[in-house]
Structures are given as C-alpha cells and as structure tokens.
N, C-alpha and C positions, 0 to 999 in steps of 0.2 A: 504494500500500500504506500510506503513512504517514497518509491519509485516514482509510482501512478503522481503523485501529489506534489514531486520536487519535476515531473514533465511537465506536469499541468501548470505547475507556478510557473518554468520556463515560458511557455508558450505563452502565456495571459499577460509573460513582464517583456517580452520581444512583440508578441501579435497581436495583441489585447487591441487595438486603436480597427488596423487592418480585416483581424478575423471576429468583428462584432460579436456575432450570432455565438459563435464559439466562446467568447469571455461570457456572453451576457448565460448562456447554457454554465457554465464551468461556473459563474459566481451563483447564479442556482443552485447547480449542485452540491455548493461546496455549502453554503450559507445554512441550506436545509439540512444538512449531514451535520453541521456542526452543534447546530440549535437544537436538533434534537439530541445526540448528545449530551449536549449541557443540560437541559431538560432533565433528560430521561438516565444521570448516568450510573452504570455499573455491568448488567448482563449482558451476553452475549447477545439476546433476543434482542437488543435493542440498535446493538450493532447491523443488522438486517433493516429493522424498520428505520433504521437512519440510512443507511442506502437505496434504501425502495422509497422514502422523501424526496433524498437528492438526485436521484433517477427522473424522479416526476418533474419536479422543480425545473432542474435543468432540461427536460424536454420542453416543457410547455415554456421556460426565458425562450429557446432557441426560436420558438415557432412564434413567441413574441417579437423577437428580433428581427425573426422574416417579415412579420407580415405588418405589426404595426413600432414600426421604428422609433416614433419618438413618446411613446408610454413606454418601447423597453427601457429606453435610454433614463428614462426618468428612475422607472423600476430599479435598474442596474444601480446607478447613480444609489440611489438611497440604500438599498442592499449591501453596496461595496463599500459605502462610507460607514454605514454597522459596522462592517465584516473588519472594515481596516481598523475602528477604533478598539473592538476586540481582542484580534491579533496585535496591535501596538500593548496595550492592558500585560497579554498573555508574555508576549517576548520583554517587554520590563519588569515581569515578574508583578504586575497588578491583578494578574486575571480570574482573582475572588467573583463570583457572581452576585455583586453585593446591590444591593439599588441603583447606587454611585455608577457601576460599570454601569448600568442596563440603561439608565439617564444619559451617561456619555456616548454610546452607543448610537442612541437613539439623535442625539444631537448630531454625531458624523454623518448618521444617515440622512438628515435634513441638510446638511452642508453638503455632503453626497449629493443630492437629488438637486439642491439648487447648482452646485457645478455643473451637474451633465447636464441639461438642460439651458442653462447660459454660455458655455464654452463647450461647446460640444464636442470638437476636434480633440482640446487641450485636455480637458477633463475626459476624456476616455484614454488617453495617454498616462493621466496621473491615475486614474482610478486602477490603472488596470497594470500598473507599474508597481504602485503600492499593493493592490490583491495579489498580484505574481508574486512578489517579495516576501511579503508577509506569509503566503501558504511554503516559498522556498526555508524559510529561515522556523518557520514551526515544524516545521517536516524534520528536519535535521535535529540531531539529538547530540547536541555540544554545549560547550559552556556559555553564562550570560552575553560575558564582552563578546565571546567569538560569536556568537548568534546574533547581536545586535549589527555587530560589525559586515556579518555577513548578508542581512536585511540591507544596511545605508547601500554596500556597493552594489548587489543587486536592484535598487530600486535607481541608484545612477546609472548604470548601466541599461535599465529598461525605460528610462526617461529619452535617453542619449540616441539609443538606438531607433526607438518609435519618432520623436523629436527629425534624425535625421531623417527616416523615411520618410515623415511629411514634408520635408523642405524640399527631399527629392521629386516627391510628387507633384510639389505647385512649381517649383522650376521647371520640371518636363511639361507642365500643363500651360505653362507662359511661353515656353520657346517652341510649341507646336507650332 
C-alpha cells in the first residue's frame, strides 16, 4: 500500500494541474479512505469499508471532473484544502483529532475551495503539489525532521515542475 500511495502522491505532485480528472479521483479516494479511518479506527473490517469509500468517492470526483468541471474544481478545492491541513497536523506531529484539528481542517477546506475557484490554473498546481506531498511524506515511515524535510522538497519540486509546464504551455500557445 505504501507503494500505491508514494505513486499516487508522485503523480498528483508532477500531474495534478494536467491530469484533473485523475487528482480530483485520487483526492477522492484518498480523502474518503482517510476519514473513515479516522472515524472508524482499529479493525480490519474497517480497513475494507474505507476502500470501498474511497473506491466510490474517487469514481464519482472523476466523473465529476469529466463532466461538470467547475463544481469539481470547487469540490476538489475544498476536499484538498481539509486533506492538506490534516496531513500538515499529522507530519508536525499535531494530528490529535481534537475539535481544534476538525475546525482547522475545515477552514483549509474553505481556503481550498475559494483558491480553486478564483485561481484556477494556480490553485490546482498548489493544491495538488501540496496533496502529492503530503500523501508522499505520510507514506514514508522516517523521522520528524527527515519527513518534514522530505514534504518542503517535494512540494518544491511539484510546484517547479507543474509551474514550468504551464509556462510551457502559454508560450507554445502565443508562438503558434
């Protein structure tokens, strides 16, 4: 699993902007897996029904993605702005589920939801740089500094990377 989950963070923190449909599925799935999870934690049974969520979840973002784009975008947005203040909680060693996180949470996700929504391009670059990162650096099972450290350069790195593809894209779409 920790395989499945340090590709899937690759792929969300290099293609997240590019492959929409694919981040907005992947923040689904991961989001629903998580939450219940935290919910529900302890048995193995639960482990199932948190995949058969994030199964669901993530099919129905994708077909949100396809078909109505800017309710996913908002969807996504708020989902990933949870999901990031979470994961930020979890990797500083905050991630009590205490009211406090559930409040902050819920704030990233309305920060989330107004980024994608007003910067569309940029905020799916950031959202999806910070969701990559954040699911690479929880996946790995190393120390706080080396985790934190290994969060900062991958979320540069998938800022960098996404960032130039777009420049690539409006410069080949100006010299056509």
């Amino acid at each position: 699993m920790v395989v499945f989950q340090v590709l899937l963070g690759i792929v969300m923190l290099l293609f997240g902007r590019k492959l929409f449909w694919l981040f907005v599925a992947a923040i689904g799935f991961i989001v629903a897996m998580d939450l219940t999870m935290r919910l529900f934690p302890g048995s193995g049974a639960v482990t199932v029904v948190a995949l058969v969520a994030g199964l669901v979840a993530g099919v129905i973002g994708a077909l949100l993605a396809i078909f109505l784009q800017q309710a996913a975008v908002g969807v996504v947005g708020f989902l990933a702005g949870g999901y990031i203040v979470l994961g930020l909680l979890d990797i500083f060693g905050l991630g009590q589920m205490t009211t406090l996180a559930w409040v902050l949470a819920f704030v990233g996700a309305i920060v989330g939801l107004v980024l994608a929504l007003g910067l569309l391009e940029w905020a799916l670059i950031l959202l999806s740089s910070l969701s990559g990162a954040s699911l690479i650096a929880q996946s790995i099972d190393l120390s706080r500094p080396v985790t934190v450290l290994v969060f900062v350069v991958a979320l540069v790195v998938g800022i960098v990377v996404q960032a130039g593809m777009l420049g690539q894209e409006r410069y080949q779409g100006e010299s056509v």
